[in-house]
C-alpha positions in Angstrom: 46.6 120.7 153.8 47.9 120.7 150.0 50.3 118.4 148.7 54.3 119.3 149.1 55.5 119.6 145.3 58.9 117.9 145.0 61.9 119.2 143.0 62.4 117.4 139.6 65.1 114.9 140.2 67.8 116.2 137.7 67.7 114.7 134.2 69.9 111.8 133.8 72.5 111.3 130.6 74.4 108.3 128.9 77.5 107.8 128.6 79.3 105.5 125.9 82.9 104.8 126.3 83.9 103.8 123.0 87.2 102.2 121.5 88.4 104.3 117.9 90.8 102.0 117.0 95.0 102.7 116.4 94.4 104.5 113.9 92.5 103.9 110.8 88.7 105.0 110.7 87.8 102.1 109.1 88.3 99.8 112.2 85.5 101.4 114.1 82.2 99.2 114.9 79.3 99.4 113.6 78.0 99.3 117.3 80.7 102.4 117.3 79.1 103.9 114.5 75.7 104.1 115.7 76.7 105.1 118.7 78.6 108.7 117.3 75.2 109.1 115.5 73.6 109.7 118.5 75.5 111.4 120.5 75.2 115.3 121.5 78.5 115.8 123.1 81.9 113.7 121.6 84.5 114.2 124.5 87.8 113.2 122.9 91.4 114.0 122.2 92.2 115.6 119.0 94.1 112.4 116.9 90.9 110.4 118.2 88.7 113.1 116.6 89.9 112.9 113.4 88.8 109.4 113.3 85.7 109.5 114.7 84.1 112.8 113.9 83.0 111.9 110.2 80.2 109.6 112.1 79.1 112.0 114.6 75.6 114.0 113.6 75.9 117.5 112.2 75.8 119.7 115.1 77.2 117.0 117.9 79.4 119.4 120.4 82.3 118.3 120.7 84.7 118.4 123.4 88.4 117.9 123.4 91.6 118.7 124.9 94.6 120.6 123.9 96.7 118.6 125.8 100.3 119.5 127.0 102.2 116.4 126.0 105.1 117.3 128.6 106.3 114.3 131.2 104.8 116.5 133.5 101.0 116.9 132.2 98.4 113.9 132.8 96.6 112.3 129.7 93.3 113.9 129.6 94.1 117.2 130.5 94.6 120.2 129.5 92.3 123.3 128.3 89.0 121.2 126.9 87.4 123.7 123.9 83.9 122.9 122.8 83.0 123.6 119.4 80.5 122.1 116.3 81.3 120.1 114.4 80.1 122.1 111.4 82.2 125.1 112.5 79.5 127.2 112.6 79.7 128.5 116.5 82.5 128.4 118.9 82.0 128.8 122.9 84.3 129.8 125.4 87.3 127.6 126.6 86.2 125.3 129.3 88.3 126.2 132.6 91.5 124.3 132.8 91.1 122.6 135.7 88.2 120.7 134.2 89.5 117.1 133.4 88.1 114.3 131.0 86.0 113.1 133.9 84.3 115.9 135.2 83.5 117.1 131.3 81.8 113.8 131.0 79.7 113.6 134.3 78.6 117.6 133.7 77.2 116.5 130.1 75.7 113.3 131.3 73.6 115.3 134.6 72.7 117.8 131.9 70.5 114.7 130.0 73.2 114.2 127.2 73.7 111.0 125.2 77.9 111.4 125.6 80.2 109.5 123.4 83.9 109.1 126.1 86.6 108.4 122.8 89.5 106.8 123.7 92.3 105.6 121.7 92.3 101.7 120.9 90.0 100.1 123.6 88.4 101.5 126.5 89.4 98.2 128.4 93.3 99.1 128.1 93.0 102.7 128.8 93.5 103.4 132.5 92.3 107.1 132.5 89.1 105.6 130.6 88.5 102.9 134.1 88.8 105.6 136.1 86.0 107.4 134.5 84.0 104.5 134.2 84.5 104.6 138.0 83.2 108.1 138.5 80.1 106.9 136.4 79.6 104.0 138.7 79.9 106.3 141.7 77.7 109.0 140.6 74.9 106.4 139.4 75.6 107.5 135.8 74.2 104.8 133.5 77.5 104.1 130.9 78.4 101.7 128.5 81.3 100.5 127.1 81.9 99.6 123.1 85.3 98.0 122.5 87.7 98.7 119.9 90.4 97.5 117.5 93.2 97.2 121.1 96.6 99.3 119.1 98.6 96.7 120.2 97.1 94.0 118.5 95.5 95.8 115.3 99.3 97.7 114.3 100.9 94.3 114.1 98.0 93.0 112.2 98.3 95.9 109.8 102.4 95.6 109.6 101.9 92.1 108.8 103.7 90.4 112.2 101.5 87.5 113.1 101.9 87.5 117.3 100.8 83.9 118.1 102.2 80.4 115.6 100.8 76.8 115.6 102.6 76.5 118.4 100.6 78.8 120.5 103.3 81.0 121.2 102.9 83.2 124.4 102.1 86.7 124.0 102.9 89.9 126.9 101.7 92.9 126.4 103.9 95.7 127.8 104.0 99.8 128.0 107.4 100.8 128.4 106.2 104.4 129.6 105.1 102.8 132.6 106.5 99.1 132.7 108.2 98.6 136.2 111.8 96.8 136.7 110.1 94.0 137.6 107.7 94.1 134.7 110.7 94.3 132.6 112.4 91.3 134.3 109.5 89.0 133.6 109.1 89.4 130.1 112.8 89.0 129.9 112.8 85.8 131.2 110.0 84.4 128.8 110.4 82.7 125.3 107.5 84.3 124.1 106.0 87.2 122.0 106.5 90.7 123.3 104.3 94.0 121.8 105.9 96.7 123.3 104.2 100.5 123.3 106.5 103.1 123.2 108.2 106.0 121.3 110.2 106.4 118.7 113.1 108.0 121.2 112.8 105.2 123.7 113.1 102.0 121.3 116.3 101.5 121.9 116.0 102.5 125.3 112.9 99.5 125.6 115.2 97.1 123.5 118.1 97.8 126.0 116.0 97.0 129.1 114.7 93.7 127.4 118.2 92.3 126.8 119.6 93.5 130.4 116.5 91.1 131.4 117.9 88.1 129.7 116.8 88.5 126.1 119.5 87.5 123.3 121.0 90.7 121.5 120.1 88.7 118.0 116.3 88.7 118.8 114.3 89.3 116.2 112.1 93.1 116.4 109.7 95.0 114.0 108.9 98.3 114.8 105.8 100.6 113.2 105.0 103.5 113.8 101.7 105.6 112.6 100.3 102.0 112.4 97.0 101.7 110.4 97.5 104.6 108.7 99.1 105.7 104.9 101.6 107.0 107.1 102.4 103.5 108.4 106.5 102.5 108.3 108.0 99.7 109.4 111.6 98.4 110.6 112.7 95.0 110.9 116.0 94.6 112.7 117.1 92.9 116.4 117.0 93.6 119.6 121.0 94.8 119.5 120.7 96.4 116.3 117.6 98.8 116.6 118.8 101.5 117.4 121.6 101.5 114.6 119.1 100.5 112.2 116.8 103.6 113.6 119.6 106.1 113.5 120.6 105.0 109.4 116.8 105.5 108.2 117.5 108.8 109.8 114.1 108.2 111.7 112.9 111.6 113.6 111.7 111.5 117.4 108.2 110.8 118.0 105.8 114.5 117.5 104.3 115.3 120.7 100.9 113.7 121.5 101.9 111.0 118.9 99.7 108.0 119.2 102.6 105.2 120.6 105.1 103.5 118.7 104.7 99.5 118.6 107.7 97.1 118.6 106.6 93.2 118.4 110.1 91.1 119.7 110.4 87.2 119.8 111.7 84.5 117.7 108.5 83.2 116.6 106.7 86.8 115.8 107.4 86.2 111.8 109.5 89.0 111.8 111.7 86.7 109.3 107.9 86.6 107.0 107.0 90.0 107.1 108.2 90.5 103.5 105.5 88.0 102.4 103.0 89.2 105.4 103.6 92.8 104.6 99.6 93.0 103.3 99.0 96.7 103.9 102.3 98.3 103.0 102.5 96.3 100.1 99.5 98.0 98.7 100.0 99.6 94.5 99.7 103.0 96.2 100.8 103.3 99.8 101.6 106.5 100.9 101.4 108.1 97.5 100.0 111.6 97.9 97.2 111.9 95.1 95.7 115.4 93.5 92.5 115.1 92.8 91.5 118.3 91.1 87.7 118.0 91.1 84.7 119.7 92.8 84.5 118.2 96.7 81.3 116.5 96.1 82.6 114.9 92.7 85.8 114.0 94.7 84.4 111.9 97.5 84.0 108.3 95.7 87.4 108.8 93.7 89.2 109.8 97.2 87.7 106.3 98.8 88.9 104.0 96.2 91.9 105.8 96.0 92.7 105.4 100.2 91.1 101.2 99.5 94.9 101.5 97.1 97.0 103.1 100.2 97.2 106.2 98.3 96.2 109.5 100.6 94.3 111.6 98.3 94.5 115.3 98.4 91.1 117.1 97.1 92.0 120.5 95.2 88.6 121.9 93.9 89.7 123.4 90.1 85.9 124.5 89.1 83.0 125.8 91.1 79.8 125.2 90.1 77.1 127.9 90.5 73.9 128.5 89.6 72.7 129.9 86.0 72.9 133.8 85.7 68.9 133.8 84.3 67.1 131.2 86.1 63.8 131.6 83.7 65.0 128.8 81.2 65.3 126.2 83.8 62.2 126.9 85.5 60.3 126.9 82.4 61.6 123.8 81.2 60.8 122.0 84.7 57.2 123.4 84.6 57.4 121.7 80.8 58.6 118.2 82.4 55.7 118.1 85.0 52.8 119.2 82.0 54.4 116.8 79.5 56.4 118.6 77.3 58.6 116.3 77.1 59.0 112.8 75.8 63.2 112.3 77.2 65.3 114.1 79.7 69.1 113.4 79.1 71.8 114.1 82.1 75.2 114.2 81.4 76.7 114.5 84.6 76.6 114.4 88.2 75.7 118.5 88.1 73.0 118.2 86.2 71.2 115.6 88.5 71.8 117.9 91.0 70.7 121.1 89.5 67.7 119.5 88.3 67.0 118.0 92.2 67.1 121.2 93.7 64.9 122.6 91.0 62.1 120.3 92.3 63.1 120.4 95.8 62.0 124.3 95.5 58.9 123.7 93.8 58.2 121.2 96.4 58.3 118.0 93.7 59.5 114.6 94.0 61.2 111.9 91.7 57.4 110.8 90.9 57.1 114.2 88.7 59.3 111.8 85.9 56.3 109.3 85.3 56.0 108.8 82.0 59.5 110.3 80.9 62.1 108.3 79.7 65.3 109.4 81.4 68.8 108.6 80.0 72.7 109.1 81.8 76.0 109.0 80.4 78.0 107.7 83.5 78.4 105.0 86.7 78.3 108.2 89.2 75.1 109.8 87.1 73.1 106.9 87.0 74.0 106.5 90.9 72.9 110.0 91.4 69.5 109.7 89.9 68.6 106.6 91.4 69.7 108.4 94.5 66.9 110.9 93.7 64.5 107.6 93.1 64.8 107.4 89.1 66.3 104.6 87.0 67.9 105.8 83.7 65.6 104.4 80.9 69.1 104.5 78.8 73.0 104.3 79.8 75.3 104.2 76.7 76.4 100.5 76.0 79.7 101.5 75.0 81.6 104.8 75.8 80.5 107.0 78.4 80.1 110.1 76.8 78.1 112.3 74.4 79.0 110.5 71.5 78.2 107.0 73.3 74.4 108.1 74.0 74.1 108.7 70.4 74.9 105.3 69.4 72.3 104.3 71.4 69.5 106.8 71.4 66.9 105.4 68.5 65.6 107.7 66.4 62.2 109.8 66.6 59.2 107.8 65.3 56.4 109.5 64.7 54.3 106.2 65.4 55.5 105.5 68.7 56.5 108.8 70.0 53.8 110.8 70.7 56.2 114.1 71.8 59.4 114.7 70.0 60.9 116.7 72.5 63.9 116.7 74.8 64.6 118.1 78.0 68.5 118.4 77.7 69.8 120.5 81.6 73.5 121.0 81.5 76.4 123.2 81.7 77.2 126.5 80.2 80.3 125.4 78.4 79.1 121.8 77.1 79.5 120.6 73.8 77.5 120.8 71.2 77.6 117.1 70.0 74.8 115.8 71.5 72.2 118.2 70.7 73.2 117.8 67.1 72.8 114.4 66.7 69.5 114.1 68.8 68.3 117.1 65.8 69.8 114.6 63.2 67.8 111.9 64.7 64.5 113.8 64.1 64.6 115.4 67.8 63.5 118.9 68.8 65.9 119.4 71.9 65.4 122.4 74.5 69.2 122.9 75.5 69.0 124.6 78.8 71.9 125.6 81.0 71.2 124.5 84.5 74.3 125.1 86.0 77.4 127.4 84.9 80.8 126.1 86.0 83.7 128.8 86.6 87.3 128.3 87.7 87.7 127.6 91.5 89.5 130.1 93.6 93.9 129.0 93.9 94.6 126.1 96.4 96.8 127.3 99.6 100.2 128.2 98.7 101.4 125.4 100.3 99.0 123.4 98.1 100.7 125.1 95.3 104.2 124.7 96.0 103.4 121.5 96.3 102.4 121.0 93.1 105.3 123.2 91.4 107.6 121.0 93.7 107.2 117.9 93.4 105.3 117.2 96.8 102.7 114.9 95.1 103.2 111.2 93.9 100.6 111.8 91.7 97.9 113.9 90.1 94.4 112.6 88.0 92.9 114.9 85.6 89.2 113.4 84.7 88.8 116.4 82.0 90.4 119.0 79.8 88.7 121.7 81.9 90.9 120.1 85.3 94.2 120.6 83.7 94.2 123.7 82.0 91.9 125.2 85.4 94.9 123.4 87.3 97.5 124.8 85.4 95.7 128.3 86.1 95.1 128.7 89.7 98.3 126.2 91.0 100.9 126.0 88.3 102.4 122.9 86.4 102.9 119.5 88.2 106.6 118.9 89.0 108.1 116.2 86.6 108.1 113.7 88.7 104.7 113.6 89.6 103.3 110.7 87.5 100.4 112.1 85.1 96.7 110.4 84.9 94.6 111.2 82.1 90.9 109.5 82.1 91.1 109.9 78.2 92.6 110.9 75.2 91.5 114.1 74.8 92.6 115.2 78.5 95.7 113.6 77.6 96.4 115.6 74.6 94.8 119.0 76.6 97.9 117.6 79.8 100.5 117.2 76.5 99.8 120.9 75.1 100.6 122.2 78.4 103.9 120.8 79.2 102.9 117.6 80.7 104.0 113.8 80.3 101.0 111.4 80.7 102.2 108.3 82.2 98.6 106.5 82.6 95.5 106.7 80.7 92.0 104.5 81.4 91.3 102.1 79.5 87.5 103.9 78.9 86.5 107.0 80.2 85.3 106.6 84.2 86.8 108.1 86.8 87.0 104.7 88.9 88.7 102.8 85.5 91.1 105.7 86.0 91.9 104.7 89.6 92.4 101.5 89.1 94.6 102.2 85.8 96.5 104.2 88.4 96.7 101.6 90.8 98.4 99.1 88.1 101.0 101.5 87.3 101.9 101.8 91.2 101.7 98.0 91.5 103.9 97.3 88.0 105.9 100.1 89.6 106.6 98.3 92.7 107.7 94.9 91.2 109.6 96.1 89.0 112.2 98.3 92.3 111.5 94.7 93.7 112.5 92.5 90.8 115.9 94.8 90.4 116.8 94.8 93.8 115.7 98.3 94.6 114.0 100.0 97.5 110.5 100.3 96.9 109.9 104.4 96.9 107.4 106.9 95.6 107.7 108.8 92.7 108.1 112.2 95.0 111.4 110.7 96.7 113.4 110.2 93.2 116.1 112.6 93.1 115.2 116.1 91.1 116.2 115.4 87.5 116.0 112.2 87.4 115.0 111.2 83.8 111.3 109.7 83.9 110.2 106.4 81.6 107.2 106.9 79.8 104.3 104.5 80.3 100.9 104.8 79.4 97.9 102.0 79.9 
């Protein structure tokens, strides 16, 4: 008699419920982050995406909900869509009646790793228990990776301290749920309350806490957006919230709006917040930045800027494409491997990369430079070739820039260099300075185009009103080439947009076309820029405080308002 064959049991998935925090990507674990680098399927909604999805793998599915934010509708639900992440397929519209749970359990029988992402933590989220549930039941294996909880890390971020010495009590209350007798409760204590709510129901929440026994004079904060560069905050009382709400001319909360967060108590250093105020008080908070540079030479300058509270807005001005005759760069790469050359010299980011890819097709490695001394002008250059596994022989001493690699580039010597060549890849519309003074310093330089760089295609037209209107705080141009290819495809920044130049020559390129350079670096590097920026915010902001002012951003001062010069 031959052995019965058994059915395969099914293959079993994982599912991680994972906290992403109120708001801010920056608050996610690192147990969170290797966790989204794992996972095939994200299930999520789509404000919790936005955070999470720049440390999920390329290719992760993702699956979230378009959910109807109407009293009526159930967090959760909704019409799930599964798409890439890369955006490169799209699949049909998962059916409707297909909630959070029942998305996860049909990706973890199907052998996924599943990432559950929930707003704040897992361990406050009541839809989140009741899939952990369904895990339990179904003998899913899960875990669970806290988060930042949003009623703890908004107050943190608004600068409202929720326990003293004293060891103040602290209740935790949701006031789209919170019973009558909830309300009572917290009413009747001394202590700290964090209330989650909306924006149309703060007064509604303050109402309910002084009908419970809290004094009208109570001292209240409320944020809303918290962790974010769209973070604002209120400080007023219980009695005088709403009034206080109404003059700021504060709009309801936007559907599927994470909640608002309203700390109240004597003790919750609502009085302090004006010396607490860490993350609003930052040189560029909420200031919207153009960054008119290609995406990839954008990323860095767009981190630093959001480490100021600025929210930078990446508008590519050039595109950078290939050479139209390829023959010149292959022959002087085949010249680099037999020896040709006694110095390769990269001026930029581009060129690295041109270069790179170059060897990447003829199958070479960073080991093809042995024996070749290697100079870069620039931070990000030198980052980029020890990226590729080189270290620059040479960086300029002194300025960053053609001129500064001269002054530091010895001469030929017959004696000790046995080649007197250079391998020089860079663009189509560089400068001629260095290759004349490597020929005046007894140099034979092959000049070789590796990469052409044309103007970039015009930004949205909402972009460009934008930029005509006065919609940006700010704008940095880190070359000539950004402002006049700016100037092209968008049209001239609005006068009160503050002007950054990252030298003088852009500066004198932003003055021939119209525009007013308010900040200048104090040497030629896009970070030095940044920061030059950021002390003209911070200067900025002590100065409105120092006069007695509101503290505002350059795009809220009235049209015609006559602008100071200052330049660093």
């Amino acid at each position: 008699m031959s052995p019965t064959t058994l059915p395969a049991p099914p293959e079993q998935g994982h599912v991680t419920f994972l906290g992403a925090g109120p708001g801010d990507p920056g608050l996610l674990t690192l147990r969170a982050v290797e966790a989204l680098a794992n996972a095939d399927v994200l299930v999520a909604e789509h404000d919790v995406l936005d955070v999470v999805r720049t440390h999920a793998r390329q290719g992760v599915a993702e699956v979230h909900t378009d959910t109807d934010t109407s009293a009526s509708s159930t967090p959760g639900t909704g019409t799930p869509q599964l798409t890439v992440v890369d955006g490169a397929s799209t699949t049909a519209a998962v059916p409707a009646n297909r909630d959070a749970a029942h998305l996860v359990m049909e990706a973890a029988r199907g052998g996924k790793r599943v990432v559950r992402a929930v707003s704040g933590d897992p361990g406050l989220d009541a839809y989140a228990a009741e899939e952990m549930l369904a895990c339990a039941s179904a003998g899913v294996p899960f875990e669970v990776v806290p988060g930042v909880a949003t009623a703890v890390g908004v107050p943190a971020y608004a600068g409202v301290p929720l326990r003293d010495s004293q060891g103040t009590d602290v209740r935790f209350v949701d006031a789209r749920t919170a019973s009558d007798r909830c309300w009572t409760e917290v009413g009747a204590s001394d202590g700290t309350v964090v209330v989650s709510t909306t924006l149309d129901s703060v007064a509604a929440a303050a109402g309910e806490l002084v009908s419970a026994g809290r004094k009208p004079d109570t001292p209240l904060t409320v944020t809303v957006a918290g962790t974010t560069t769209r973070q604002r905050t209120w400080t007023a009382t219980l009695g005088t919230i709403a009034q206080t709400l109404k003059q700021a001319k504060v709009l309801p909360s936007p559907e599927g709006a994470r909640p608002v967060i309203a700390v109240v108590g004597e003790r919750s250093a609502a009085a302090q917040r004006d010396r607490l105020a860490w993350f609003e008080s930052k040189p560029l908070f909420g200031w919207k930045v153009l960054v008119p540079r290609t995406k990839e030479q954008a990323a860095s300058l767009s981190d630093q800027l959001r480490s100021y509270g600025a929210v930078p807005h990446e508008v590519p001005t050039i595109a950078v494409e290939p050479p139209r005759t390829p023959q010149q760069m292959e022959r002087a790469v085949k010249g680099l491997v037999t020896g040709r050359y006694e110095w390769i010299a990269f001026t930029s980011v581009n060129a690295v990369k041109a270069v790179r890819e170059k060897f990447e097709e003829y199958g070479l490695d960073a080991r093809a430079f042995a024996g070749i001394k290697v100079a870069a002008v620039g931070e990000q250059t030198a980052k980029a070739l020890i990226a590729f596994g080189v270290k620059p022989d040479l960086v300029p001493s002194g300025e960053q820039s053609a001129a500064g690699l001269l002054e530091d580039w010895p001469p030929y010597d017959p004696v000790f260099d046995p080649i007197d060549r250079v391998f020089l890849p860079r663009a189509d519309i560089a400068t001629e300075t260095l290759v004349a003074g490597l020929i005046e310093l007894g140099w034979e330089v092959d000049d070789v185009t590796a990469y052409r760089t044309v103007r970039a295609s015009p930004p949205p037209a909402e972009t460009r009103e934008a930029i005509k209107g006065g919609g940006f705080d700010a704008v940095l141009f880190t070359s000539s080439s950004t402002v006049r290819n700016l100037v092209g495809i968008a049209g001239k920044p609005h006068n009160v947009t503050v002007i950054a130049c990252i030298g003088p020559a852009t500066a004198k390129t932003a003055e021939e076309h119209g525009l007013r350079v308010d900040v200048m670096a104090p040497e030629p590097s896009v970070h030095k820029l940044a920061e030059a920026l950021a002390d003209f915010g911070a200067r900025r902001r002590l100065a409105a405080l120092e006069a007695g002012d509101p503290v505002t951003r350059p795009s809220e001062r009235r049209p015609g308002a006559r602008r100071r010069r200052s330049t660093t």
